[in-house]
N, CA and C of each residue as an Amber inpcrd file, in Angstrom:
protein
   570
   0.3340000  32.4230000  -8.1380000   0.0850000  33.1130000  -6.8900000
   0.2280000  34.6240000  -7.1220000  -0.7140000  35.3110000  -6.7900000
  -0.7260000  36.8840000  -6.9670000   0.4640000  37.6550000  -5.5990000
   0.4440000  38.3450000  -6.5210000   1.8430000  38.9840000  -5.3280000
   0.7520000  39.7360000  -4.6300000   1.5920000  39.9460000  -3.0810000
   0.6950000  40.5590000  -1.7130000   0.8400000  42.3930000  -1.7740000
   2.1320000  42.4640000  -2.5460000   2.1280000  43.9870000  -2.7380000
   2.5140000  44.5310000  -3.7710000   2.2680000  45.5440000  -4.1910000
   2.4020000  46.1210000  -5.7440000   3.5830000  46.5330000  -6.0390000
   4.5200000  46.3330000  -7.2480000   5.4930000  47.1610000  -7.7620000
   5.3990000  48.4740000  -8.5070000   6.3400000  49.4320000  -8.3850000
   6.3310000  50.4200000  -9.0000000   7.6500000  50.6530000  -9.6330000
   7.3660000  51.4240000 -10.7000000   8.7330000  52.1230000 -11.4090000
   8.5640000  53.7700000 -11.0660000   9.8410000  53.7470000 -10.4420000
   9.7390000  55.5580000 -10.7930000  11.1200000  55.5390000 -11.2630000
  10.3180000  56.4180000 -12.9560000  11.5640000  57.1690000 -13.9450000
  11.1380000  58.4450000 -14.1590000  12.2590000  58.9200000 -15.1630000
  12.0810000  60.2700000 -15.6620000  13.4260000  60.7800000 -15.8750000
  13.5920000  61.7240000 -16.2210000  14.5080000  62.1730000 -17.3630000
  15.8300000  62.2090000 -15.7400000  17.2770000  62.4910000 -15.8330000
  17.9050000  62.1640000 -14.6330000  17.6980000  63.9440000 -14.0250000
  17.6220000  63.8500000 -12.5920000  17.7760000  65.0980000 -12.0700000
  15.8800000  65.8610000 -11.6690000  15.0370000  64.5610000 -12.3500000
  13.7860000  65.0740000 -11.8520000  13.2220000  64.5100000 -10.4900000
  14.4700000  64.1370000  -9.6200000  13.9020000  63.6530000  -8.4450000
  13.2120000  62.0460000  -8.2480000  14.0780000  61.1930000  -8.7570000
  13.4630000  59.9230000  -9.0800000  14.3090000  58.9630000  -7.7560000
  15.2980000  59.4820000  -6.9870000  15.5920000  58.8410000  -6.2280000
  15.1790000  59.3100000  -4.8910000  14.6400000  60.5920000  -4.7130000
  14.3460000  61.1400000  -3.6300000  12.8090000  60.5560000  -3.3370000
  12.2670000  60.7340000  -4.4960000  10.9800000  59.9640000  -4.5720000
  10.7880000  58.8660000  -3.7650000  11.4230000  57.6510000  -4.8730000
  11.3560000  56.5730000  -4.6740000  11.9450000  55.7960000  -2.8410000
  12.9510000  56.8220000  -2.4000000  13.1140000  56.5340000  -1.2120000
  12.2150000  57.0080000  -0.1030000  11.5570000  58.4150000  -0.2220000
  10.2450000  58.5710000   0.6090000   9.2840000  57.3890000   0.5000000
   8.9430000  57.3320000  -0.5170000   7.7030000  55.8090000  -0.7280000
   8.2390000  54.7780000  -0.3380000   9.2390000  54.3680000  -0.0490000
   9.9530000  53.1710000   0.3650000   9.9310000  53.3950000   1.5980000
   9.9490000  54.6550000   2.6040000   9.9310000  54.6430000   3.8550000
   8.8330000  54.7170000   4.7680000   7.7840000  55.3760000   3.2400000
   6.2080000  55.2270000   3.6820000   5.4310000  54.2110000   3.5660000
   5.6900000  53.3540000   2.7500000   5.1770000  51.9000000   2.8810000
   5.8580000  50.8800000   2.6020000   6.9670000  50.9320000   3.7810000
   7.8310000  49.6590000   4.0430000   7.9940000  48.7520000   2.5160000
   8.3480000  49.0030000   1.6210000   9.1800000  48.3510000   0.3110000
  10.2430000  48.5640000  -0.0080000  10.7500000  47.8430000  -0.9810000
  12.3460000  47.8320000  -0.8410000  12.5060000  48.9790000  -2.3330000
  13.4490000  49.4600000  -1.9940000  13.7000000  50.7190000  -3.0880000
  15.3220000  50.1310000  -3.7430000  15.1430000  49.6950000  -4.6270000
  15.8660000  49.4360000  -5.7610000  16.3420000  50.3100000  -6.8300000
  17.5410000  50.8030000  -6.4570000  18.3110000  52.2600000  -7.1010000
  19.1420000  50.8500000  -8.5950000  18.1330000  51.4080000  -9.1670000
  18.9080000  49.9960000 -10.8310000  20.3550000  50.5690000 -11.0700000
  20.5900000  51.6970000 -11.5250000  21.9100000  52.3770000 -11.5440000
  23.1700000  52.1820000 -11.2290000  22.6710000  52.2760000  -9.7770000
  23.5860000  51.4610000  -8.3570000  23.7810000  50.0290000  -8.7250000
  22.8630000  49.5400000  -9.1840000  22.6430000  47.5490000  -9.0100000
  23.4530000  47.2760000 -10.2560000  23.2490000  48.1310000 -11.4790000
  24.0090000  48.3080000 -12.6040000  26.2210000  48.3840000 -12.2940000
  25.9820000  49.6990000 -11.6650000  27.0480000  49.7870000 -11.2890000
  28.0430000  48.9440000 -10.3450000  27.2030000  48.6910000  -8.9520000
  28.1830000  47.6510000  -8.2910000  27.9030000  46.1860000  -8.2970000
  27.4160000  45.6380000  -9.3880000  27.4180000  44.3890000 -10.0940000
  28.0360000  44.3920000 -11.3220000  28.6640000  45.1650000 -12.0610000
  29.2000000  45.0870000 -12.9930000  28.3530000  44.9790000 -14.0890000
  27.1730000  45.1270000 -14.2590000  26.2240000  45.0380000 -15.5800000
  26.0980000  45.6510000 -16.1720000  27.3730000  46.2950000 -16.5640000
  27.7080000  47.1710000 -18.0100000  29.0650000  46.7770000 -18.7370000
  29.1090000  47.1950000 -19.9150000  29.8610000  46.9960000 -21.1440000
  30.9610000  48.7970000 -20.6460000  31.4620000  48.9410000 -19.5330000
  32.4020000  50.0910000 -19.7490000  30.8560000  51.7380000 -19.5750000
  31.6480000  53.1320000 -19.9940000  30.7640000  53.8410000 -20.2000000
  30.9480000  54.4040000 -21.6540000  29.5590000  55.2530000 -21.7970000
  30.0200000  55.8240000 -22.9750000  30.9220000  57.1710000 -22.7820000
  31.6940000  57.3010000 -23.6850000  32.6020000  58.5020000 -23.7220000
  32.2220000  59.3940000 -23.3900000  31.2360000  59.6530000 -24.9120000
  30.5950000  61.1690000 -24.9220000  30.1290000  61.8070000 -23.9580000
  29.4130000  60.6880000 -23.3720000  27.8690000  61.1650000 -22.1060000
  28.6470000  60.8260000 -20.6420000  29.1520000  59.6160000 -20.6250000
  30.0000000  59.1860000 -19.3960000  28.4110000  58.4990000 -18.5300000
  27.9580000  58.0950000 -19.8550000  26.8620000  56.6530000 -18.9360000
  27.3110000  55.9610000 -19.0000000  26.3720000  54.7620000 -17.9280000
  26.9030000  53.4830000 -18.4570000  26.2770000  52.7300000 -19.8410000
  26.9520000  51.6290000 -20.5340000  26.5630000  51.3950000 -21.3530000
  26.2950000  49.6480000 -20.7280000  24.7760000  49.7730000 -20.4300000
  24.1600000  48.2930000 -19.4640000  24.1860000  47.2250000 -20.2720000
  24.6110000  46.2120000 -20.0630000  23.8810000  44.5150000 -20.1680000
  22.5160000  44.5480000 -19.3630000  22.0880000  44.8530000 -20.0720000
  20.2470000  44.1940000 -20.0950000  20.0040000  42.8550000 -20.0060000
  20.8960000  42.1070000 -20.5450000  20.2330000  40.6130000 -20.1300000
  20.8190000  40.8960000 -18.7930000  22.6890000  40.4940000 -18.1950000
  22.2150000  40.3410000 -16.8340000  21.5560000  41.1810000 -15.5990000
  21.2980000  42.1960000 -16.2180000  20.5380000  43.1750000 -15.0240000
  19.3460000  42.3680000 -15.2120000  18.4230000  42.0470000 -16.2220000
  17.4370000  41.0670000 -16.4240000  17.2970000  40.3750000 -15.2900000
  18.5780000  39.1930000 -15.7130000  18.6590000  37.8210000 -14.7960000
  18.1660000  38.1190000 -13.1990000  19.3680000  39.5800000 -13.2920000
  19.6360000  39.4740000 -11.6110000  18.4700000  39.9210000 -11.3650000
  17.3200000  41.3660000 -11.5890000  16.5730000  41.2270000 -10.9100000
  15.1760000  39.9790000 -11.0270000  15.2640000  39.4450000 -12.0260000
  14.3350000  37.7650000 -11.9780000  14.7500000  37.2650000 -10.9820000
  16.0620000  37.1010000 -10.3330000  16.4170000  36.4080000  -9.4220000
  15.7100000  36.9990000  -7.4600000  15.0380000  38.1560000  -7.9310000
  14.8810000  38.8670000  -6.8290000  13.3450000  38.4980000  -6.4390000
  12.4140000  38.4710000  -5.3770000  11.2540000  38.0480000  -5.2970000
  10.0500000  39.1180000  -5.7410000  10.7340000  39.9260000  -6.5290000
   9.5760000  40.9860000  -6.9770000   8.4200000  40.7770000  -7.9840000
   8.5290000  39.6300000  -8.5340000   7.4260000  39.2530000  -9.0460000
   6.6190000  38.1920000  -8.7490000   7.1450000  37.7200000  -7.4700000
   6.3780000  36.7330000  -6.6350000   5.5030000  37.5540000  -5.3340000
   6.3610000  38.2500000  -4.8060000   5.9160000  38.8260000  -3.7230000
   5.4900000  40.5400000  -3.7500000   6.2720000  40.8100000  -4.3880000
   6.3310000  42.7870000  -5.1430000   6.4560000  43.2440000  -3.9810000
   6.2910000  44.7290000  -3.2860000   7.0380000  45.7130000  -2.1820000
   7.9000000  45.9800000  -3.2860000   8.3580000  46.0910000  -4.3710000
   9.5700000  46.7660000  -4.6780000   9.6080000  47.7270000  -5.2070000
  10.0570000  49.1960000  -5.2220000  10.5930000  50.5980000  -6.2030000
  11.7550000  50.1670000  -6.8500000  11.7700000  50.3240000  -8.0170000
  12.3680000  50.2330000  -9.5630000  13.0600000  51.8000000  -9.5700000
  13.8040000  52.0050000  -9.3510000  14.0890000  53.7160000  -9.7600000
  15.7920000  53.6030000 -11.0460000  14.7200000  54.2810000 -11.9520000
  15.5850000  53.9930000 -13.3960000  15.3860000  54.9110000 -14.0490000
  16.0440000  55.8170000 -14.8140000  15.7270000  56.3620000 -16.0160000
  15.0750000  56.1530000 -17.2230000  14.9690000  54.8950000 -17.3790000
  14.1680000  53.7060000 -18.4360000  13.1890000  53.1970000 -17.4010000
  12.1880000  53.2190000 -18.4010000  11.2130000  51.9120000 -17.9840000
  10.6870000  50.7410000 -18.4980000  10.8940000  50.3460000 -20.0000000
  10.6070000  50.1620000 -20.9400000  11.2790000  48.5470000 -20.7680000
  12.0550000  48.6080000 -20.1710000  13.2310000  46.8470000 -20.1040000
  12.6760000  45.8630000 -18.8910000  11.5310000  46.8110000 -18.0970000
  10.9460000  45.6540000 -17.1310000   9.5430000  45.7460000 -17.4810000
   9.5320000  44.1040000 -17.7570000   8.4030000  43.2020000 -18.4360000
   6.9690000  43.3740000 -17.3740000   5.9220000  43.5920000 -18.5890000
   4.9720000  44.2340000 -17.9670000   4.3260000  43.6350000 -17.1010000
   4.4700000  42.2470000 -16.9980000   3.5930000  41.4010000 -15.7820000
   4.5790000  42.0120000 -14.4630000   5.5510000  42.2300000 -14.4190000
   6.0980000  42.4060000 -12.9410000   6.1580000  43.9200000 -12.6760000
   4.9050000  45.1270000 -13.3560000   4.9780000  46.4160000 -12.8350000
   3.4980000  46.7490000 -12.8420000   3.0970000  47.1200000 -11.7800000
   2.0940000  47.6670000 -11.2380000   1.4170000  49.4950000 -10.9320000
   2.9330000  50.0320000 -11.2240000   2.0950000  51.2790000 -11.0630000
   3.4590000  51.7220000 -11.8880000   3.9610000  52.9500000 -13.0710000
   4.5300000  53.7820000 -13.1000000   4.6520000  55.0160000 -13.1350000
   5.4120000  55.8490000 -12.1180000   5.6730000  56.7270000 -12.0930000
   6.4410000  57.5870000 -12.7890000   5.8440000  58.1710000 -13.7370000
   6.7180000  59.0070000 -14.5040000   7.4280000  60.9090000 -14.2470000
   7.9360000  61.4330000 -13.6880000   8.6680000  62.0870000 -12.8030000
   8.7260000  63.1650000 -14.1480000   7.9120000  64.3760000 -14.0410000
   8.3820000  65.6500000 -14.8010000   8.9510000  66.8790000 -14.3330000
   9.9030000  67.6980000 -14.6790000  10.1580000  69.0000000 -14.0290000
  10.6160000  70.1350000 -15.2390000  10.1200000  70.9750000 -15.1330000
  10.0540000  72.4510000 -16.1590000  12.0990000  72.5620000 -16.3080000
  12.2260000  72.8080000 -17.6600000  13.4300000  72.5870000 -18.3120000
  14.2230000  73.5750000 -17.6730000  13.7990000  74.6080000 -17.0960000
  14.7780000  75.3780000 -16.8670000  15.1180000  74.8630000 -15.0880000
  14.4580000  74.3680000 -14.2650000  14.5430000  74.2680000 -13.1380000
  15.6640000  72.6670000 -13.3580000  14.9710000  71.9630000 -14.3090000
  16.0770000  70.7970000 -14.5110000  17.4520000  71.1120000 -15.4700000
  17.0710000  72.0940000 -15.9000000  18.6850000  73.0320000 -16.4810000
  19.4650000  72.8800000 -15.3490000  18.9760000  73.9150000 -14.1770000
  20.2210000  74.3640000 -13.2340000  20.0820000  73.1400000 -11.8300000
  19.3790000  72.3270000 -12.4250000  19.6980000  70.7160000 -11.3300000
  21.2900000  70.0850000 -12.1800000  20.4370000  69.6600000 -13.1780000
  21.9250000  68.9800000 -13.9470000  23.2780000  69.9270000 -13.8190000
  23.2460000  70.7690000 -14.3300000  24.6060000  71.6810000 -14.7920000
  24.4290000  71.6480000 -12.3730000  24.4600000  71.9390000 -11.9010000
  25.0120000  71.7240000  -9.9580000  25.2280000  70.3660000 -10.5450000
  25.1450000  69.5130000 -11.2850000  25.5020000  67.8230000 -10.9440000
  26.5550000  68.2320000 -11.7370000  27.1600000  68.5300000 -12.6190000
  28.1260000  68.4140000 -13.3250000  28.0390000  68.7350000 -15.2070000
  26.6710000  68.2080000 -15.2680000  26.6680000  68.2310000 -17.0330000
  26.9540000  68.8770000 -17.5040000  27.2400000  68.7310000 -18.3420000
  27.2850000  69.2560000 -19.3250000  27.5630000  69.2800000 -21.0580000
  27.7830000  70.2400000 -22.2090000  27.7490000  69.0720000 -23.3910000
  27.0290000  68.8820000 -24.0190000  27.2910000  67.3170000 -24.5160000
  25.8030000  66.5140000 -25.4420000  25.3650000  65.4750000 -24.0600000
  25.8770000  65.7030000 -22.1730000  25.0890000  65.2360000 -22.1440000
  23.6660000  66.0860000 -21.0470000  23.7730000  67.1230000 -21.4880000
  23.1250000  68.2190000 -20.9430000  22.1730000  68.5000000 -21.6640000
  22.6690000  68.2700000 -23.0580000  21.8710000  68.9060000 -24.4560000
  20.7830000  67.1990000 -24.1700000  20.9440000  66.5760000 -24.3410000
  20.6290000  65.3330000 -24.4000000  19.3700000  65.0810000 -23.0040000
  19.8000000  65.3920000 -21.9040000  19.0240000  65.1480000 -21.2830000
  17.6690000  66.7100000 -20.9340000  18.0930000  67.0840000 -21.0960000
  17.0150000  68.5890000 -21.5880000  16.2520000  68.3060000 -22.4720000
  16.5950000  67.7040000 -23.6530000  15.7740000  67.3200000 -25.2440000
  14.9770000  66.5100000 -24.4460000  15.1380000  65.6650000 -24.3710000
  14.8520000  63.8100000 -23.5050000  13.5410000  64.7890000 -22.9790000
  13.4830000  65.7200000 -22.1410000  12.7460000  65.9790000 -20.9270000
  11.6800000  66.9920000 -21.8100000  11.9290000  68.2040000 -22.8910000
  10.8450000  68.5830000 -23.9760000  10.5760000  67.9290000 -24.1300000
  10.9290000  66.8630000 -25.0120000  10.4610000  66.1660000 -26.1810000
   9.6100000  64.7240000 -25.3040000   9.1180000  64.7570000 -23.9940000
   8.3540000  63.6840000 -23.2450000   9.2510000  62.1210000 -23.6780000
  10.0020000  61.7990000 -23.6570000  10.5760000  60.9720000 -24.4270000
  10.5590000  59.9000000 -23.5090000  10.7750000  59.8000000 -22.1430000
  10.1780000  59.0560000 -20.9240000   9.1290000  58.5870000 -20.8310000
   8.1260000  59.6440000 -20.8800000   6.6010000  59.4650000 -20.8980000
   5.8110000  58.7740000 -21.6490000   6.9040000  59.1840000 -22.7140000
   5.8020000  58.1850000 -24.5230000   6.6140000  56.8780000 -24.0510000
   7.5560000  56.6440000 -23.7710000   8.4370000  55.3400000 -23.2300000
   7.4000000  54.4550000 -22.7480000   6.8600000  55.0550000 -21.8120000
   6.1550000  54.4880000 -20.0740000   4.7060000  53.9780000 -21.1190000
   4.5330000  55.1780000 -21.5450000   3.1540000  54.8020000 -22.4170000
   3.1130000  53.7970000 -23.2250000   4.1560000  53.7500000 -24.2830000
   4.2850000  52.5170000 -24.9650000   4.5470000  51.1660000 -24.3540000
   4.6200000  51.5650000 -23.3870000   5.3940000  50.0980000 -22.5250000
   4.3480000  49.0760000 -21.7850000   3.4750000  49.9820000 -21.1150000
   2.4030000  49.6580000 -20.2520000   0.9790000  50.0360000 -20.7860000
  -0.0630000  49.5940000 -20.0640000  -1.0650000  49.5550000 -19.8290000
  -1.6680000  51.4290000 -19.6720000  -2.2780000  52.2750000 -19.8620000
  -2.5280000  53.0200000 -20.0120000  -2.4460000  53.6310000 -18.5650000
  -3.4610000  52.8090000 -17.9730000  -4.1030000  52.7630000 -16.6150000
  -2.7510000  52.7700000 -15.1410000  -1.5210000  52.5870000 -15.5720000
  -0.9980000  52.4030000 -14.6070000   0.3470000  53.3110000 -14.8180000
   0.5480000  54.3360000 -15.5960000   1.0560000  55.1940000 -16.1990000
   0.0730000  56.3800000 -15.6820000   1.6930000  57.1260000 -14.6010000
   1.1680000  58.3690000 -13.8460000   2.0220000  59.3660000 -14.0360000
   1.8720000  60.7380000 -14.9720000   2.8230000  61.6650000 -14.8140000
   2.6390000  62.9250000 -13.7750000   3.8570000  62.8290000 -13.2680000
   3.7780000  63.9030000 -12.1740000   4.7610000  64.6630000 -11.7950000
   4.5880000  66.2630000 -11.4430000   5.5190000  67.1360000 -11.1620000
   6.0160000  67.1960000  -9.9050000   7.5660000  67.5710000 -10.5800000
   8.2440000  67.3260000  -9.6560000   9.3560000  68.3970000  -9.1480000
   8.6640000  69.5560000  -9.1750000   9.7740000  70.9980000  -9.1090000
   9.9720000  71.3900000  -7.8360000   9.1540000  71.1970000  -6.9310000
   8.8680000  71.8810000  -5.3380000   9.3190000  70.5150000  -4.1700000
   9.6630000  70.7760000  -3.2680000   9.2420000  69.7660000  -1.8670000
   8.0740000  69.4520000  -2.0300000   6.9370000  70.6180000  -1.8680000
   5.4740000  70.3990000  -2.0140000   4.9980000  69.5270000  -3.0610000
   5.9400000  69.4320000  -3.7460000   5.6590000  68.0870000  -5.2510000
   5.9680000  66.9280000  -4.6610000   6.6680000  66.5960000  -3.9040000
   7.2090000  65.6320000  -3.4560000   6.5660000  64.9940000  -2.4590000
   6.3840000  65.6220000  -1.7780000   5.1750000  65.3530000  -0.0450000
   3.8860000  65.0350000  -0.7380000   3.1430000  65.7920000  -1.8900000
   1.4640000  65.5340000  -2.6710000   2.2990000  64.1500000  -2.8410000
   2.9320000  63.9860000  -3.8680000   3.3650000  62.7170000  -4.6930000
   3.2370000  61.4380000  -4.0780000   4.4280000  61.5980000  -2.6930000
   4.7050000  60.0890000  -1.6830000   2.6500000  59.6350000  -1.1520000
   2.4900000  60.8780000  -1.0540000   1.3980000  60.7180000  -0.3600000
   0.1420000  60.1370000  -1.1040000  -0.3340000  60.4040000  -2.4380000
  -0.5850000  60.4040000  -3.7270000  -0.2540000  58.5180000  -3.9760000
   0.8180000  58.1660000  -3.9020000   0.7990000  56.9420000  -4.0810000
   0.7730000  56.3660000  -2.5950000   0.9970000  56.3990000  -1.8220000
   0.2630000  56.2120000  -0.1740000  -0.8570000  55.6320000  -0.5270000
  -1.8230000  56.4480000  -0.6280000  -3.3580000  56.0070000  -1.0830000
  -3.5850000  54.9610000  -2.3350000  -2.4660000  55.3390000  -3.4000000
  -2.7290000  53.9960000  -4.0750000  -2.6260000  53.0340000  -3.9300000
  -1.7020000  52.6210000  -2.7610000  -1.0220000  51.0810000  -2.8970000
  -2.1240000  50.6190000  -1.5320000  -2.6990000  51.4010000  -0.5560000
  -3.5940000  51.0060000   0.1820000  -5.0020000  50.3450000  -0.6230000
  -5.2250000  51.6590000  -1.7520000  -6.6010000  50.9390000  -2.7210000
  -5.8130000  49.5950000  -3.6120000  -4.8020000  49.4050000  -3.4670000
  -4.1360000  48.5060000  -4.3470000  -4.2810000  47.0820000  -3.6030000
  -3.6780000  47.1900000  -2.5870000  -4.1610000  46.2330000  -1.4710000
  -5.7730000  45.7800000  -1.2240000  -6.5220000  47.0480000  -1.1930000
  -7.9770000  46.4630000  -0.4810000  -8.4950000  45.7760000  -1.9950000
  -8.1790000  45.9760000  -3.0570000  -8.6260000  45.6320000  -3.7630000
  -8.4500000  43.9380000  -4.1760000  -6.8290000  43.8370000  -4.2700000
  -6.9630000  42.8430000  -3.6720000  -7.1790000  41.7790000  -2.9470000
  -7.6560000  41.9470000  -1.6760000  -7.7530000  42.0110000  -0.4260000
  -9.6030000  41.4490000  -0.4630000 -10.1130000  42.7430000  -1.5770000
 -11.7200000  42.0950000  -1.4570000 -11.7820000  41.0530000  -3.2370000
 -10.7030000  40.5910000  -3.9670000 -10.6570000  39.9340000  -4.8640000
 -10.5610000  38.4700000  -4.1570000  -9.6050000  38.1200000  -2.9040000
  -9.8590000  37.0860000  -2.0090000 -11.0350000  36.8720000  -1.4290000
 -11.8400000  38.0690000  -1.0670000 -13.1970000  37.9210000  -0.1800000
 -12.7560000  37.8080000   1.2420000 -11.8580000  38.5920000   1.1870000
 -11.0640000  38.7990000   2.7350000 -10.4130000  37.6870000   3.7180000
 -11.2300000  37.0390000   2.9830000 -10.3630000  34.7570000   4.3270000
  -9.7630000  34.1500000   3.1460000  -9.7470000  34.3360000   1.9440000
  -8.6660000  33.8060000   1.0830000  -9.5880000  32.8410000   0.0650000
 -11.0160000  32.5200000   0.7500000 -11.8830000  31.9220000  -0.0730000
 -12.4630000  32.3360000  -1.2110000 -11.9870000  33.7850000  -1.8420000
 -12.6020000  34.0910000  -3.4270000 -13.7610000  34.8420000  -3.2390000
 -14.0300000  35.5090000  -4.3360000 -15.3770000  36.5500000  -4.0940000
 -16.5330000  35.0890000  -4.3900000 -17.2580000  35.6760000  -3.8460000
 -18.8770000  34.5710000  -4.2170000 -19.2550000  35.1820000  -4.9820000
 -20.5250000  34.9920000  -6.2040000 -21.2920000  35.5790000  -7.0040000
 -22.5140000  35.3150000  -6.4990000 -23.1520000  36.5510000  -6.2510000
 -24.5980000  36.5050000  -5.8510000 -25.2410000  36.0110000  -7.3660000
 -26.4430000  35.2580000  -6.2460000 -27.5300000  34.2690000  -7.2260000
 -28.5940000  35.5730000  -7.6590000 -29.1210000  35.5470000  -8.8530000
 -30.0290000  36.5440000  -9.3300000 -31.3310000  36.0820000  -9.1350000
C-alpha cells in the first residue's frame, strides 16, 4: 500500500535552522514533526555522551526499532529533523532537505548556543567541507535531495513555502497515479 503522504528529512550541519524549519512545514501541512534528538534523548537511545563534543553517542538499532514502530512508512505526514540522514532507509524518505548557512553567520549561531572547542571546530568543518550534503547525496536518490539556504527569515518563509508546493505536486501526483477513484491510470488504446 503506497503511503497517502510524503516523508521528509530535514538535516544539516546543527544551528542551520533544521528545527525551525521542520516545525513551520509541520504547521503548514498538518504532519507530524519528529525532533530525532529529542526521541534519542527522552527514550534513552544512547550509549551516555561523548566527552569531547558532549553529543550523544546513539543506538541506531533502537532508534531504528522505535521509529519502524511508528506509521511513517505506511502512512508518511512525517518530518525527520536530524543532523544525519544517512540511518533512515531509503524506501521510507521522500524528499530531503538539506539546510545550508555561510560559516560565519553559523560561527556566531553556535558559539550564542554555547560551543565551543573541537565541538565548534567540528561543526564549522562539517558545514565547509558539505559533509551533510555529500551524506544526503550518497544516501538517496539524486532527485529527492534539496539544498537550501538558510541565513535570513526570508530563507525560511521561500523554503516552508517551496516545499508547500512540493508535497501538493507530491500528492496530485499520486492522486492522478490512482486515476483519482482509486481504479489506476487506464492506458489509452493506439
Amino acid at each position: 500500500m503506497a503511503r497517502k503522504q510524503p516523508n521528509i528529512v530535514v538535516t544539516g550541519t546543527p544551528g542551520v535552522g533544521k528545527t525551525t524549519h521542520a516545525e513551520q512545514i509541520a504547521q503548514s501541512t498538518g504532519f507530524k514533526h519528529l525532533s530525532v534528538n529529542q526521541i534519542v534523548k527522552d527514550e534513552g537511545f544512547h550509549e551516555g555522551r561523548d566527552e569531547e563534543t558532549g553529543s550523544w553517542i546513539v543506538d541506531e538499532d533502537k532508534l531504528l526499532d522505535h521509529l519502524e514502530s511508528l506509521p511513517l512508512h505506511s502512512t508518511g505526514g512525517y518530518i525527520l529533523d536530524w543532523h544525519a540522514c544517512d540511518l533512515f532507509p531509503e524506501r521510507w524518505i521522500d524528499l530531503v532537505l538539506v539546510l545550508r548557512c555561510d560559516t560565519t553567520v553559523l560561527y556566531d549561531r553556535l558559539t550564542g548556543r554555547g560551543y565551543k572547542g573541537k565541538k565548534l571546530d567540528e561543526n564549522i568543518d562539517s558545514e565547509i567541507m558539505q559533509v551533510l550534503l555529500e551524506e544526503a547525496r550518497e544516501s538517496y536518490k539524486e532527485e529527492v535531495v534539496v539544498e537550501l539556504r538558510s541565513e535570513k527569515v526570508e530563507d525560511v518563509e521561500a523554503n516552508v513555502e517551496r516545499v508547500e508546493k512540493w508535497v501538493e505536486l507530491w500528492r496530485g501526483d499520486r492522486k492522478g497515479r490512482r486515476g483519482g477513484d482509486g481504479e489506476g491510470e487506464k492506458e489509452e488504446e493506439g
